[in-house]
C-alpha positions in Angstrom: -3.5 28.3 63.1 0.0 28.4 61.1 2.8 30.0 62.4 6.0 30.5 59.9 9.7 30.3 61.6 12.2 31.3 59.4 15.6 30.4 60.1 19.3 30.0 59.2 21.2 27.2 57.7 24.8 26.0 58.7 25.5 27.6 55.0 24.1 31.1 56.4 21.1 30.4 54.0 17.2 31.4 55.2 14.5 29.0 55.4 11.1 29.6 56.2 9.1 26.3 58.2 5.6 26.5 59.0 4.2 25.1 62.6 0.8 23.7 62.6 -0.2 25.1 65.7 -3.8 25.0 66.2 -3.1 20.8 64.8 -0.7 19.5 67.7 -3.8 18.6 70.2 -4.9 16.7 66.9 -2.3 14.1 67.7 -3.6 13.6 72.1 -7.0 13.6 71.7 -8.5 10.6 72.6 -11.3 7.8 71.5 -14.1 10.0 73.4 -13.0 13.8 72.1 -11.0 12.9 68.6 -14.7 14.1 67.1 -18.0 14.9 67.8 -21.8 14.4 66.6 -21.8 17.4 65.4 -18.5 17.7 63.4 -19.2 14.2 62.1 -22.6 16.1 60.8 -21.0 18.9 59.5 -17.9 16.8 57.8 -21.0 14.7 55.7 -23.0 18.3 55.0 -19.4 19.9 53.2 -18.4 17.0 51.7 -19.4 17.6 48.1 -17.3 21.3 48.7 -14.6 19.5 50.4 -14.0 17.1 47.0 -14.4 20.5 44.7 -11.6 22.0 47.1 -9.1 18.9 46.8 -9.4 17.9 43.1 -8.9 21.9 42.1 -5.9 21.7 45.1 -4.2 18.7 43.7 -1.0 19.0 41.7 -2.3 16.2 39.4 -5.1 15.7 37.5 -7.6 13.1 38.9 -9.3 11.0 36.7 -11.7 8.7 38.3 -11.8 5.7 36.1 -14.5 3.9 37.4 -17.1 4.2 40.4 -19.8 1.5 42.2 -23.3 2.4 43.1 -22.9 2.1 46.7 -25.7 2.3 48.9 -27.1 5.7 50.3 -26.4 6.7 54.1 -24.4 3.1 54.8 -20.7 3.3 56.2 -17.9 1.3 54.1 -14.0 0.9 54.9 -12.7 2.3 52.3 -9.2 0.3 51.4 -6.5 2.2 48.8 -3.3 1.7 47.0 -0.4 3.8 48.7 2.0 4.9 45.8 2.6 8.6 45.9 1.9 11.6 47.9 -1.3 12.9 46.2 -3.3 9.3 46.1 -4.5 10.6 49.5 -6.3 13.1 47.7 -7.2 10.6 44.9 -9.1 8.2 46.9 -11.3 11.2 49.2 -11.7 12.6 45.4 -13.0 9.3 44.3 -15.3 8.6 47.2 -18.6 9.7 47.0 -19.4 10.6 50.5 -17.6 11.8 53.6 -15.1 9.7 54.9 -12.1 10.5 57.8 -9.1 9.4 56.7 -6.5 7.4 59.0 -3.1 9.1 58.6 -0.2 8.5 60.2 2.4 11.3 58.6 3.6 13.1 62.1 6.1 15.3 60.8 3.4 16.7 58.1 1.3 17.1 60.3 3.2 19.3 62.2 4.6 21.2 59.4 2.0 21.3 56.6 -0.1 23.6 55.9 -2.5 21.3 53.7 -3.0 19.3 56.6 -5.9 21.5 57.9 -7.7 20.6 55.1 -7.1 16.7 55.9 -8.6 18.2 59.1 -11.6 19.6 57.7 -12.3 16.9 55.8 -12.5 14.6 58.9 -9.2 12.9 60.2 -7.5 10.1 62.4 -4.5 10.8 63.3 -2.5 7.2 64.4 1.4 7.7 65.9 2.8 4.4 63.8 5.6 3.6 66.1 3.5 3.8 69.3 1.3 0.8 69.5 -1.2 2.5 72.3 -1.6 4.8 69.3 -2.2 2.2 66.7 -5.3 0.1 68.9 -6.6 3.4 69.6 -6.7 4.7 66.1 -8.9 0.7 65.3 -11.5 1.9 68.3 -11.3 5.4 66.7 -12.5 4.0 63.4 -14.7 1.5 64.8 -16.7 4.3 66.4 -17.0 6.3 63.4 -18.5 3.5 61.3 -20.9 2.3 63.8 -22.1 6.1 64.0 -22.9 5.9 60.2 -19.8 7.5 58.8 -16.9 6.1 56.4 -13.1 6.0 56.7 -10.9 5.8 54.3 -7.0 3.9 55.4 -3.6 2.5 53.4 -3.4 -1.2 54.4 -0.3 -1.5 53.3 1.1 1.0 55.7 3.9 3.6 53.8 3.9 3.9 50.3 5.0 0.7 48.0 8.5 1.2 47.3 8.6 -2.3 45.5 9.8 -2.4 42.4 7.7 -5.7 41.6 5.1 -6.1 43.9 1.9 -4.4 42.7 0.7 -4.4 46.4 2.5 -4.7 49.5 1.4 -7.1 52.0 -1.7 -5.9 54.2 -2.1 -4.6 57.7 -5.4 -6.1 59.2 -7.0 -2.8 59.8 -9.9 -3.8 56.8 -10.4 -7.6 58.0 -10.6 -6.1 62.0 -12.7 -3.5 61.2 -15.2 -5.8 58.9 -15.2 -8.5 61.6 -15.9 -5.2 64.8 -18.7 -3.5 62.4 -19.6 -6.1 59.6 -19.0 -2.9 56.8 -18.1 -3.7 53.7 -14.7 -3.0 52.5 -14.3 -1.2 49.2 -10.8 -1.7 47.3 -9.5 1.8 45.4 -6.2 1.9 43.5 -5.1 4.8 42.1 -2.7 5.0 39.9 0.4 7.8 38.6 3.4 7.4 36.5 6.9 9.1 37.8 6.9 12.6 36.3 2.9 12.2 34.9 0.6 15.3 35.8 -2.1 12.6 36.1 -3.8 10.2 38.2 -6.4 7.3 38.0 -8.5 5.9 40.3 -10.8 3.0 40.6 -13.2 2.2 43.2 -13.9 -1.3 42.9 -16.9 -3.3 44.0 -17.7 -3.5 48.2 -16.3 -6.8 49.8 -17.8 -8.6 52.3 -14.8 -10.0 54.9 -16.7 -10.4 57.7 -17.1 -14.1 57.6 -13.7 -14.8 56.4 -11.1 -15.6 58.7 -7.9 -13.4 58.8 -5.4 -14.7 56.4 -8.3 -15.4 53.3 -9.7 -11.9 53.3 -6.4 -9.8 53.5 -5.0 -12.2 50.3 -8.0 -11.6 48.3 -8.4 -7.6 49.2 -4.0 -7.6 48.4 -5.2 -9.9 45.4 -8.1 -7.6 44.2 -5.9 -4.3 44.9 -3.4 -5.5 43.4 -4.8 -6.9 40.0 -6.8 -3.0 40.0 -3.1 -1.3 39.7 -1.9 -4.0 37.3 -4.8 -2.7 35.2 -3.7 0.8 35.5 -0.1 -0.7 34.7 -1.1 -2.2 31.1 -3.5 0.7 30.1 -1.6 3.7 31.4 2.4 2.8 31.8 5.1 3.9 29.1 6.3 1.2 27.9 10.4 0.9 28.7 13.3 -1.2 27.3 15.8 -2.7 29.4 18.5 -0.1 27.6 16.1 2.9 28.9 17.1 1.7 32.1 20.7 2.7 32.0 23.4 1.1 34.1 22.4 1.1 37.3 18.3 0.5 37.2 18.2 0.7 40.9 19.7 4.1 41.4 17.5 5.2 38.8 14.6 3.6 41.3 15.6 4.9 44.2 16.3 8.5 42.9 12.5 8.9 41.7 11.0 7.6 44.6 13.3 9.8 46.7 11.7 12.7 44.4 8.3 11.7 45.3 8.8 12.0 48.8 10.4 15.0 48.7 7.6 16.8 46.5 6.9 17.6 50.3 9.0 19.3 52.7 10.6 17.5 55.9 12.2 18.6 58.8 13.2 15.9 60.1 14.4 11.8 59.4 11.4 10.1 59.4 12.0 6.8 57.2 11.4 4.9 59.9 7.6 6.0 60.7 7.5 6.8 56.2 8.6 3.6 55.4 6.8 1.2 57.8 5.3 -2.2 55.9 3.9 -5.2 57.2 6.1 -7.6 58.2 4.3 -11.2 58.7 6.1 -12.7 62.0 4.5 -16.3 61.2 6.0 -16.5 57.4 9.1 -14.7 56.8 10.1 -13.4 53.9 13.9 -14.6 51.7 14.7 -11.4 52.8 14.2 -11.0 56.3 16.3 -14.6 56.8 18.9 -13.3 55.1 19.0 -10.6 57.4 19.7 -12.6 60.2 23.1 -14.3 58.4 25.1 -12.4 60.6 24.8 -14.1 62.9 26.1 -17.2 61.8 29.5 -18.1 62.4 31.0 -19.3 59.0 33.4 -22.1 58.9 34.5 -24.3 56.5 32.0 -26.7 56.3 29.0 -24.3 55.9 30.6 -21.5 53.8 29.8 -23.3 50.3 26.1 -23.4 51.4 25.9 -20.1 52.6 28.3 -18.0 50.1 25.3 -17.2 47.6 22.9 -16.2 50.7 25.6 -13.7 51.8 26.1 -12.8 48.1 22.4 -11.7 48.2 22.5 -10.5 51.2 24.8 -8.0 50.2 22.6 -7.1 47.6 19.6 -6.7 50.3 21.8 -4.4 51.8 22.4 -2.1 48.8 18.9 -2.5 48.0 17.4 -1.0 51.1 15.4 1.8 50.6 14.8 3.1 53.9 19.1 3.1 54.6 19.3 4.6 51.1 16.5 7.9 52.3 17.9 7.9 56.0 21.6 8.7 54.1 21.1 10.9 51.4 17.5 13.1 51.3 18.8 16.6 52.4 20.9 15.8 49.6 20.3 18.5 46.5 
């Protein structure tokens, strides 16, 4: 059920905002009642209709590169890409049998009326700032695959908003769920340039992380991923020279990613559940110790050391997307 609320701007200007009603018990239900037998029966019985319904729903056209032979009635983890808003749609496209999809977009679900077919389709919903919410969404999945169906989740949490990394660094999801079920985990990149009306997807061959230990089978799934879209990259990708770029290349960045996001409607900030990423507590990153310059007390003796890090630091600063969304996307 979807109820419109149209209201008024500060400028006097009507908006209309829908309410997904009959989808806010979607985000309480629990390990036991988040499904049933018989919906996960249904969900594998409409599955070929389901796929019909998305590609023809899709505001790009999908074109599914390459595709395994996987085996008949076996659960995978399916493990995608996370670029822009419709590779959701790619991957469930791409997949040749049921599988519930973990998603973690609150604010759409609330609001968005395509979110009932996610529903339909067979769902997890996972809160991404509340970690209750994030071990239950693993015991969720786990059940699912030990019943015999699929899911499909975005290791690398939001959408990579890296301008040089072809995949982000990986949530464990895939390597937990491999070692709780021993399913095979099935890389898919998809793949859509700024402004293109299409897509590509590639399923690549099913992994076996079971018997690897953590930190080995999230590298080579990242690795594997990642080399898939660099594919996509060389085949696909408009080539560019650095004058095409114009003055201020990150702007430029910025300004079509913040376009991407905003192909769908928000009511609300939500960069910090959007733009979640992994951050690896054991190894940080050049980036995250310069973040913690301030609180250094500079004197004389340590300032010619640390001048360039605070230089960069600066530039971290200007750099951040999730400061640059929070500030300026009710901007028109």
């Amino acid at each position: 059920m979807c109820a419109i609320i149209r209201y008024e701007t500060k400028r006097g200007r009507s908006k209309t905002m829908y309410k997904n009603i009959g989808m806010q018990r979607v985000k309480n239900l629990n390990i036991n009642n988040f499904t049933s037998n018989a919906g996960i029966k249904i969900r594998k019985t409409i599955n070929p209709v389901v796929r019909i319904i998305l590609n023809l729903a899709a505001s790009r056209k999908m074109i599914i590169e390459s595709q395994p032979k996987l085996e008949k009635n076996v659960p995978y983890i399916f493990a995608s890409t996370h670029l822009f808003t419709d590779d959701i749609v790619a991957a469930l496209v791409a997949i040749d049998r049921n599988a519930y999809a973990l998603l973690g977009m609150s604010d759409q679900i609330e609001h968005n009326p395509k979110i009932y077919m996610a529903w339909i389709n067979g769902m997890i919903y996972v809160n991404r700032m509340d970690p209750q919410s994030r071990k239950d969404s693993v015991e969720k999945m786990v059940k699912l695959l030990n019943k015999g169906t699929s899911i499909l989740i975005f290791p690398e949490g939001g959408l990579n908003n890296s301008e040089n990394q072809m995949c982000m660094p990986l949530f464990a999801g895939p390597w937990t769920l491999a070692q709780r079920t021993g399913c095979k985990v099935v890389p898919i990149s998809s793949f859509n340039e700024f402004g293109s009306k299409k897509a590509y997807i590639k399923v690549g061959e099913p992994m076996d992380l079971a018997n690897m230990d953590k930190k080995e089978a999230l590298t080579l799934l990242r690795e594997t991923l990642g080399t898939m879209r660099f594919s996509h990259i060389e085949k696909y990708a408009t080539r560019l020279n650095r004058s095409d770029l114009g003055d201020d290349c990150y702007l430029k960045f910025f300004e079509d990613r913040k376009t991407e996001y905003l192909k769908e409607k928000w009511t609300r900030d939500v960069w910090d559940e959007e733009l979640v990423e992994y951050i690896d507590k054991e190894n940080s990153s050049p980036r995250e110790i310069r973040t913690s310059l301030g609180k250094i007390v500079l004197t004389k003796e340590n300032l010619p050391i640390l001048y360039p890090h605070i230089v960069e630091a600066a530039e971290d600063e200007e750099r951040d997307f999730k400061k640059y969304m929070k500030k300026n996307w009710k901007k028109k």
